[in-house]
Every structure is written in structure tokens, then in C-alpha cells.
C-alpha positions in Angstrom: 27.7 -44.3 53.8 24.1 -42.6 54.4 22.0 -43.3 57.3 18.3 -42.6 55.8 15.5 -42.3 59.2 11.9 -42.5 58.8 10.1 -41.3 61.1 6.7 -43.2 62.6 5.3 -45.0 65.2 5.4 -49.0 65.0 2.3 -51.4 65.4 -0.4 -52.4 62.3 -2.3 -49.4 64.5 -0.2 -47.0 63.5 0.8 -48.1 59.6 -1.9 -45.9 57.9 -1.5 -42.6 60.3 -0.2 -39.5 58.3 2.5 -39.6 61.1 3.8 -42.7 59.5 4.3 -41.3 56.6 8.3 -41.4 57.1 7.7 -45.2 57.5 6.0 -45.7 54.0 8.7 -43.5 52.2 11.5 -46.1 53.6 9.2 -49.5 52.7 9.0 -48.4 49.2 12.2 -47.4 48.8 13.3 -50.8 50.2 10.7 -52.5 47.5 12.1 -50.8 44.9 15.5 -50.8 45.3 16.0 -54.7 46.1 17.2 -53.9 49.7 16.8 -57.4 52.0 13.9 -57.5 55.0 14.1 -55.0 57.6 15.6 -56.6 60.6 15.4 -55.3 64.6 18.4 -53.6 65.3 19.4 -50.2 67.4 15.8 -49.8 69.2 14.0 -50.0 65.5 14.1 -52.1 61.9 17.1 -51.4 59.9 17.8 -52.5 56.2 20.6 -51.9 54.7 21.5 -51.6 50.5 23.3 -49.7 47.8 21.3 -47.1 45.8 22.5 -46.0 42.7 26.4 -45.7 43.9 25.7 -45.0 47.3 25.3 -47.5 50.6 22.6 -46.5 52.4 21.2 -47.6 55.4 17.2 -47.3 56.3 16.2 -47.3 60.2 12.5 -47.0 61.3 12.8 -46.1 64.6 10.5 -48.4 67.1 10.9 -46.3 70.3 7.6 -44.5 69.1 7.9 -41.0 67.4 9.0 -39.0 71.0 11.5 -41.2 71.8 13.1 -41.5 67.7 16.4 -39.8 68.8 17.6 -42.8 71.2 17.3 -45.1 68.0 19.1 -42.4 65.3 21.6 -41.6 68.3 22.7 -45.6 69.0 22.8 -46.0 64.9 25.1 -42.9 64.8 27.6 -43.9 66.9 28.0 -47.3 65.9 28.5 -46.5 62.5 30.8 -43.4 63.4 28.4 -40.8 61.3 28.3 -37.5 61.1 24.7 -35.8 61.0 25.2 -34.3 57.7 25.1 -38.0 56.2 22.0 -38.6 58.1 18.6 -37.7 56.3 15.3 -37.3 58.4 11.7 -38.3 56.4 9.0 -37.0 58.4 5.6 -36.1 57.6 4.9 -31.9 57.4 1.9 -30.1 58.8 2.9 -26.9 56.4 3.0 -28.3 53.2 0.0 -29.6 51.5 -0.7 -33.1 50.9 1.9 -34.9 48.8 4.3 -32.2 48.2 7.9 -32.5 48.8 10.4 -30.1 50.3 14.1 -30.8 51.4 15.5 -28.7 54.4 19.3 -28.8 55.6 19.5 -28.1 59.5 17.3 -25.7 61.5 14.2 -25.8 64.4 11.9 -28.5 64.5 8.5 -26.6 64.6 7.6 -28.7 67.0 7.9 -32.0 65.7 8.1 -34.9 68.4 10.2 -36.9 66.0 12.2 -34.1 65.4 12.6 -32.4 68.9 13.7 -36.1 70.0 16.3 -36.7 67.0 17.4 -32.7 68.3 18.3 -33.5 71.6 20.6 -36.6 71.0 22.5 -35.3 67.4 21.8 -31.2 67.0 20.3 -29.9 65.0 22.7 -29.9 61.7 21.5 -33.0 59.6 18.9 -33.3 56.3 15.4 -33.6 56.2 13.2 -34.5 53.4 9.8 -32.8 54.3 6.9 -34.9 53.2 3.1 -32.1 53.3 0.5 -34.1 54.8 -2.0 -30.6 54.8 -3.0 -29.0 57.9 -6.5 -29.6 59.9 -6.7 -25.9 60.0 -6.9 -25.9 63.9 -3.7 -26.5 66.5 -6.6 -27.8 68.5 -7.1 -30.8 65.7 -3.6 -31.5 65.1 -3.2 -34.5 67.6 -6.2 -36.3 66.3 -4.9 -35.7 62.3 -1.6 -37.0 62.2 -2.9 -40.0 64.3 -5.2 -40.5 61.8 -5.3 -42.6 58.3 -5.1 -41.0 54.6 -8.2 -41.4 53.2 -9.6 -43.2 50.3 -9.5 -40.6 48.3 -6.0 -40.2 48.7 -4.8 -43.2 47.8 -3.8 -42.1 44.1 -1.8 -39.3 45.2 0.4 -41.3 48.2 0.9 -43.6 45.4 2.0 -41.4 42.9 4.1 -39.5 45.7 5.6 -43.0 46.4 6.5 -43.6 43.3 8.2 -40.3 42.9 10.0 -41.0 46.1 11.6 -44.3 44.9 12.1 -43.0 41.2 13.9 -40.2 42.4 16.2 -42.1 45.6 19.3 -42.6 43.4 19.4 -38.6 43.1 19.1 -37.7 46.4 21.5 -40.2 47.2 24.1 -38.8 44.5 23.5 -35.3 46.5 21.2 -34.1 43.8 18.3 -32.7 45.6 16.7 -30.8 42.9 16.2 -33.7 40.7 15.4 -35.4 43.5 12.2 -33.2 43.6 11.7 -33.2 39.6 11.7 -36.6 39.3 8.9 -36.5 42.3 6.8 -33.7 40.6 7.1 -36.0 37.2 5.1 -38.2 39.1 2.6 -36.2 40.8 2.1 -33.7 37.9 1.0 -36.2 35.4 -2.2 -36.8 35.2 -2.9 -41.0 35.7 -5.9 -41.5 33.1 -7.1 -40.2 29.9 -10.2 -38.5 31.5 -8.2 -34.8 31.6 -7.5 -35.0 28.4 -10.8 -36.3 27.4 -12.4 -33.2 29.0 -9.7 -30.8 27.3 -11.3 -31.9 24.0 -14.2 -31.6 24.5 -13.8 -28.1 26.1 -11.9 -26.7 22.7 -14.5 -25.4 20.4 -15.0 -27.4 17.1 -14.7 -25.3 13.9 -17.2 -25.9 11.4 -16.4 -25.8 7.5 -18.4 -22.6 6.4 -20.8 -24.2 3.2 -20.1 -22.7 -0.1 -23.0 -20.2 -1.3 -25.3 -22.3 -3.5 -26.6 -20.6 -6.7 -30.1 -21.2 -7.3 -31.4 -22.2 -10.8 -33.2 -19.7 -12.9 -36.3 -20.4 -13.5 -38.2 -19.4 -16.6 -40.0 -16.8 -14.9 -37.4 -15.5 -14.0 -35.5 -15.1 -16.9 -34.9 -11.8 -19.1 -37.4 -11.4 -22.0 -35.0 -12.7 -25.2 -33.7 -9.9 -27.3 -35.5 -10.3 -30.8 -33.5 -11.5 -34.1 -32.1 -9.1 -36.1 -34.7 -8.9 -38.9 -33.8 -10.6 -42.2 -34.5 -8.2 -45.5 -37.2 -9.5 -46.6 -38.6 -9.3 -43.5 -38.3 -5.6 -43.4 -39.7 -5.7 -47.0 -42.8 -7.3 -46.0 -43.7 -5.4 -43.0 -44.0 -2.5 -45.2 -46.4 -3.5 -46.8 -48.7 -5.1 -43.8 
């Protein structure tokens, strides 16, 4: 059994934040892997389903993001789990939008989720680090994960969704690595023809080089004709002119 936490704040408020990102990792997971509704359980909404081989169980903690280790703790010890079979999804200031990085154990660069989870199981469990960008400012950094994705975004959380649930079964099976490829299939490919389209018409066109054309000759331009060989008699009679 696997105990998969995403990390978030609850409330319609909150659903779009790049904090929440955790959240939407779990809900499309859940879609696309058949598990039941989430239902309220251990201080947050727990679902509960087999993926690939594996049962896994998914717990959005509703304690708010500072207070996530009182719901991952009381899950824990009900289910007898260790914390290497529990694996943390929270969003990542140091990776760029959309990209993916797993991490086993170590600090949580301080990460409310993270420093809360910290102080009720250690230190020691899984995280799959999900790069929201940085605001370039530690001054900002409040106000940006509190705030939505953008519009223009909205192809690449997609895509990175989709990655996420294609690639569930692996992580599950303990194969991070495909884990991430299957994720990078995803978000590599471009999603229209347009790329493409531009590619072409970037490569130069070669042109079939016209065979030289001979021009006709024209009378004037002709060689004089050599004269007729001159017939005997001709020779006769020209002696005598």
C-alpha cells in the first residue's frame, strides 16, 4: 500500500493558486484512473484505488498547507505506514513551470507543506517536485504561489497533467525514471501542426536548374556554303570565258 499526499489549500479560493498544484496532480490522477469520489476523512479528502498493481491511497490534506503534517501524520498511523511508502506532490519554486523532478528524503527549503509534514513524520519519505517558476523576488513569493496559472498556461498544466496520469502506474511500480519520460512525452510534443508548419517553410526550397537552351541559327548567321566541286565541263568552259 502507498499513501500519495498532495499538497494545497482547500476552498474554490484556492483551486487555481500555483500552491494547489499538489491538489490538481491527485484529481487527475483520480479521473483517470477510475478511483471513486474523494471523501472527508483524517483532517482532509481521501480516495482510495489500485493503479497499475499497486493500492494507493490519495489524501488532500484540508488543514490548509501549514498545518498538512496533522492530516499525513493521523493517515500514517492508521494505516501502519512507513514514510518511505508515502509520496509528497507539492508545487516547486526552483524548477521552471511544468517541469518534473522526484526527490527521496532531505530539507524542505522552506516549504510550509513540507516543514509541517517534517515535524510529524521526518524527514525520510518521497517527493515528486512539481516547477511552478520563480517571481524572481523572495519579496513576491507569498503573493505568487497564492496566485492562479494563467491563461496562457493552460496548455502546458494540461499537458503536464496528462503526463502526470499517463505516467502514475510507473511511479507506482517504483519506476521513477519512466515515470518522468512518460511526463516529458507529454510536454515535449508539440500539440498542433503550426511547428512543423513553420519548420517547412524555414527549409530552403531547391529549384531544378533549366537545361541550357540552344538558340536557332539564323541565316545570317550561318557559314557561307562551301562551293560544289566543279564538274569537267565546267572547268572546260571557264577556260574559255
Amino acid at each position: 500500500m502507498q499513501l500519495w499526499v498532495g499538497l494545497g489549500n482547500p476552498g474554490a479560493k484556492y483551486a487555481g493558486n500555483r500552491h494547489n498544484i499538489g491538489f490538481m496532480a491527485l484529481d487527475r490522477i483520480a479521473a483517470e484512473h477510475g478511483f471513486p469520489p474523494f471523501k472527508a476523512r483524517f483532517q482532509g479528502a481521501l480516495s482510495e484505488g489500485r493503479i497499475g498493481a499497486a493500492r494507493v491511497i490519495l489524501l488532500k490534506p484540508e488543514t490548509f498547507m501549514n498545518l498538512s503534517g496533522q492530516s499525513v501524520g493521523e493517515a500514517m498511523r492508521f494505516y501502519k505506514l512507513d514514510p518511505d511508502v508515502v509520496t509528497v506532490w507539492h508545487d516547486e519554486l526552483d524548477l521552471a513551470p511544468f517541469r518534473v523532478r522526484l526527490k527521496q528524503g532531505g530539507g524542505h527549503a522552506g516549504h510550509n507543506g513540507l516543514r509541517s509534514i517534517h515535524a510529524h513524520i521526518g524527514e525520510g519519505y518521497p517527493r515528486v517536485r512539481l516547477g511552478i517558476g520563480h517571481p524572481g523576488h523572495k519579496d513576491r513569493v507569498a503573493g505568487y504561489v497564492l496566485s492562479d496559472f494563467a491563461k496562457a498556461e493552460g496548455d502546458g498544466m494540461d499537458d503536464l497533467l496528462r503526463g502526470i496520469a499517463d505516467g502514475a502506474p510507473l511511479l507506482a511500480a517504483g519506476d521513477g525514471p519512466g515515470f518522468l519520460n512518460a511526463i516529458a512525452l507529454r510536454t515535449a510534443t508539440p500539440r498542433n501542426s503550426g511547428t512543423a508548419r513553420a519548420e517547412a517553410a524555414e527549409t530552403p526550397v531547391t529549384k531544378p536548374v533549366p537545361k541550357p537552351v540552344t538558340p536557332p541559327v539564323r541565316a545570317s548567321d550561318a557559314p557561307p556554303a562551301s562551293p560544289s566541286p566543279a564538274t569537267p565541263l565546267a572547268r572546260l568552259l571557264d577556260r574559255f570565258k
